[in-house]
N, C-alpha and C positions, 0 to 999 in steps of 0.2 A: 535870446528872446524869453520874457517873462512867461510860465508854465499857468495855465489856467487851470484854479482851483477846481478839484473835480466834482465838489457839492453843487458846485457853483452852475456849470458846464450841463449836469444833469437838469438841474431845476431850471435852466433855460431849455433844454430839450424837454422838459413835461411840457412848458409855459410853449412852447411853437407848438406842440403834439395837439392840444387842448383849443389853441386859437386857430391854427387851421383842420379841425376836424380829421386830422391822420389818426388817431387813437383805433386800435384796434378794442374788439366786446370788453365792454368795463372798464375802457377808459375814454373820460371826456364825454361827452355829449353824444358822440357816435355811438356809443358805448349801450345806451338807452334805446331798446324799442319799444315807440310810442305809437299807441292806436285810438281810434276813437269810435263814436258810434252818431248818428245820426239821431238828434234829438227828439225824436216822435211824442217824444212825453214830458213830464216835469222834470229838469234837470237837475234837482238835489235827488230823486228816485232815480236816476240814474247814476250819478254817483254811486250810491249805494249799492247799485245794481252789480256796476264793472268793476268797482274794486276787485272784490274777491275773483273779480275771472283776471284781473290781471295779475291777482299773488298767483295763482295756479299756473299762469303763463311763463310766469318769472322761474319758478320750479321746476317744471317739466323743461324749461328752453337753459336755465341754467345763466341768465342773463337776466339784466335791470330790466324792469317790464312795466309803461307807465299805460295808465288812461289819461286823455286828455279831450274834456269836456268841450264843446265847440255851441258856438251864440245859434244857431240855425245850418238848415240844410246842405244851403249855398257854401258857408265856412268851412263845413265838412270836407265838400269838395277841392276846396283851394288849398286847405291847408295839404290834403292828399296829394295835389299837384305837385306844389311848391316842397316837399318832400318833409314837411314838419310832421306829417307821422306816417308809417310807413304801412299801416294794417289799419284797415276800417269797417265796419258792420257798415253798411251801406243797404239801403233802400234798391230796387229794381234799377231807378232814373237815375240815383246817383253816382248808383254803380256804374252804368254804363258812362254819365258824365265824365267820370272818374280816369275811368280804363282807358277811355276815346283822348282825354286830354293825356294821357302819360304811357307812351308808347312801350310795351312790356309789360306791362302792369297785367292781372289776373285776378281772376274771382276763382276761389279756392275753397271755397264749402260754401254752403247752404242749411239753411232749416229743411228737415225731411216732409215740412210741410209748404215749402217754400217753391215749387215745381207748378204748383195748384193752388195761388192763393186767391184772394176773394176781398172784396169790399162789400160793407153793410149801408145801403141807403135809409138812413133811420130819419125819421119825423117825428115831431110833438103832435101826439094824442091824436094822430088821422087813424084809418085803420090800418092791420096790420097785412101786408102782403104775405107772399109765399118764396121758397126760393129759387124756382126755375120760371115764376109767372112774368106771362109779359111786363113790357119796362111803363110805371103807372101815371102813362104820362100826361092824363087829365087831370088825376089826383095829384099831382104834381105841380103843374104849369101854373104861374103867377105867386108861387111860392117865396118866402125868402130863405135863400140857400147859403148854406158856408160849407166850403172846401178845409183841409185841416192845412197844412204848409204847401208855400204855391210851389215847391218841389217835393213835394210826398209822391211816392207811387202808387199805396192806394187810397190818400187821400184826395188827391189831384188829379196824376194825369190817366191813369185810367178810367176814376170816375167822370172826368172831363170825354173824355173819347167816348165810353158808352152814350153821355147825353147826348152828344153831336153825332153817332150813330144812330142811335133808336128815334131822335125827333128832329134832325137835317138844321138845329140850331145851336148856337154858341150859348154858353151857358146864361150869358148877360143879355140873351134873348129869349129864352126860354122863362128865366127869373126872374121875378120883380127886383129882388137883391141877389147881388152874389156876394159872398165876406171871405175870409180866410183867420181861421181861428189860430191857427200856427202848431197847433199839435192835434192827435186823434184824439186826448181824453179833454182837451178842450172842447171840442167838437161835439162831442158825447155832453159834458157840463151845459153846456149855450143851448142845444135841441133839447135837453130834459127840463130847462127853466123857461124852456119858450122864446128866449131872444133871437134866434133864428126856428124855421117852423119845420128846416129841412135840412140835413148833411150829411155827407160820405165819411166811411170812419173804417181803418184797417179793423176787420172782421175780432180778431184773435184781442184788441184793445176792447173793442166793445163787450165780448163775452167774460172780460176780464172785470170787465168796472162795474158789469152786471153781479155779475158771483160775491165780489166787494161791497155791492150793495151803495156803490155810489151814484147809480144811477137807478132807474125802475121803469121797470118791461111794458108795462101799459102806457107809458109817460113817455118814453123815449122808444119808439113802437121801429121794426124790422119791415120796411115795405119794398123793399127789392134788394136782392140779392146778385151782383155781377156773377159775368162768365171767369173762368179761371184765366188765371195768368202769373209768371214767373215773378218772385222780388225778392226780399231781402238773401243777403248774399257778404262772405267776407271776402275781400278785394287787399292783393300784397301789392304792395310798390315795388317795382325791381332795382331797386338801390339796396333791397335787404343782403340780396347775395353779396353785396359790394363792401357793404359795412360791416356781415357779420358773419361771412363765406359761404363759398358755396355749400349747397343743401340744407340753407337754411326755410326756405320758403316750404320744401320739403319737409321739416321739423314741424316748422306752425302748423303747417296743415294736417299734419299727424296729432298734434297735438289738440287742434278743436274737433275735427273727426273722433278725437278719443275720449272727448267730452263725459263723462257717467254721473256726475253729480248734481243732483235734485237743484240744489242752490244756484250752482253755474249753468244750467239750462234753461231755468227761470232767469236769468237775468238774460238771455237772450228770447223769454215766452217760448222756448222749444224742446216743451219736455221730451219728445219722443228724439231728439238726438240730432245732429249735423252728418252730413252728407258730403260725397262731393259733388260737385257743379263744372260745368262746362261752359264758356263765355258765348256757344252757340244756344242754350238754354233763354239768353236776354235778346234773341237776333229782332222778337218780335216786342218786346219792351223798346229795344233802339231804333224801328221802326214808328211806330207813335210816336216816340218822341220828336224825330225829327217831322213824321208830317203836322205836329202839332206847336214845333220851331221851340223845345226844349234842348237841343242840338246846336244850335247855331252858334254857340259859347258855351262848353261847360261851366254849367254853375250859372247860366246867364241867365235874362229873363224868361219869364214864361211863354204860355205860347200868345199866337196872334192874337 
């Protein structure tokens, strides 16, 4: 029997290794931990943003480490399913979307300000609220409203549940308009130029575009302030152990817990550092959601 060449013999064992995904860290596609983040803002600023937390990732984990940019919220989550990336910054809703659709999965740190967070109901040039005053719902009512992405969590679905707690109506009852801007510093742009007169904005965005000076405090005015609630959150897929052994999910989470740098804390807006998180932490996040029918499909549509 003719002796097959041994060049030969190998370079079909790379070429099957590679096309079906057996490659062990650093080889093939498998080889790649790919993460993403949930687009709250302008997506070339976020590029920006992750890069440099994925060269530190790649460093500290000793393995290829990519970001991969995603079109909106919903994306974030499918691709998290469908296992095309295995670690995601995720929102309160997404997260749980996330974790409920891919059994194992886990949320593995937090912002240390993430336990207690908060939306800003900001308006064009009404006056200015306070932050524990009742919800202003005459100054309010017949208003035209934009929410920022119809899966945000403090764009959407909490500010959505405050309205239909404080005034027993749906938001496109309460509103003359309702819109959805698709990110928080949209959101913030459209109420400081007037094209909408009223909108919900994750609190930490708005104090940011404030300081920047892309918006202005009399023009784009603070008139309620929500109750606290859990959200943003980093969420592993449990295919990492599988692809990159065990204690690896272990690693990651050591490794954003160990977060110190100015640069890479700002690119998650969390200078005071990462935590970790417990998936009972979201119990009351995944609650609204499902009585507000964000549940019923992750990643699906909105509520009723």
């Amino acid at each position: 029997m003719r002796r097959l060449d041994p060049d030969f013999v190998l370079a079909l064992a790379l070429l099957l290794c590679v096309t079906l995904g057996a490659c062990g860290p650093g080889e093939g596609s498998a080889g790649v931990l790919r993460f993403t983040a949930i687009p709250d803002s302008d997506t070339t600023e976020l590029d920006l943003r992750f890069q440099p937390l994925a060269e530190y990732l790649a460093g500290v984990l000793g393995m290829p480490v990519e970001y991969v940019p995603t079109a909106d919220y919903s994306a974030s989550v499918e691709m998290f399913k469908n296992g095309d990336v295995q670690l995601a910054w995720f929102g309160g809703l997404t997260g749980v979307q996330a974790r409920t659709a891919v059994e194992g999965a886990r949320a593995i740190a937090q912002g240390a300000l993430d336990p207690a967070f908060k939306s800003y109901f900001i308006a064009h040039a009404l006056p200015a609220g306070a932050a524990h005053a009742p919800f202003p719902t005459e100054l309010l009512r017949g208003k035209r409203f934009t929410f920022g992405s119809r899966q945000s969590t403090s764009g959407r679905l909490m500010p959505e549940y405050f309205i239909r707690a404080e005034t027993s109506l749906a938001p496109q009852e309460f509103f003359a308009e309702v819109g959805f801007s698709g990110a928080h510093d949209k959101t913030a742009e459209l109420v400081n130029a007037g094209a909408f007169e009223v909108g919900a904005i994750n609190y930490l965005t708005y104090e940011q575009l404030l300081a920047e000076g892309r918006i202005d405090a009399d023009t784009c005015r603070i008139v309620w302030t929500t109750p606290e609630y859990a959200d943003y959150n980093w969420s592993v897929h449990p295919r990492v152990e599988t692809d990159f052994g065990s204690g690896t999910v272990d690693a990651i989470q050591a490794a954003l817990l160990e977060l110190s740098e100015p640069q890479l804390l700002a690119a998650l807006q969390r200078p005071e550092g990462l935590v970790e998180v417990s998936a009972a932490e979201y119990q009351g996040i995944a609650e609204v959601a499902r009585e507000l029918g964000f549940l019923r499909g992750a990643g699906g549509p909105g509520p009723r």
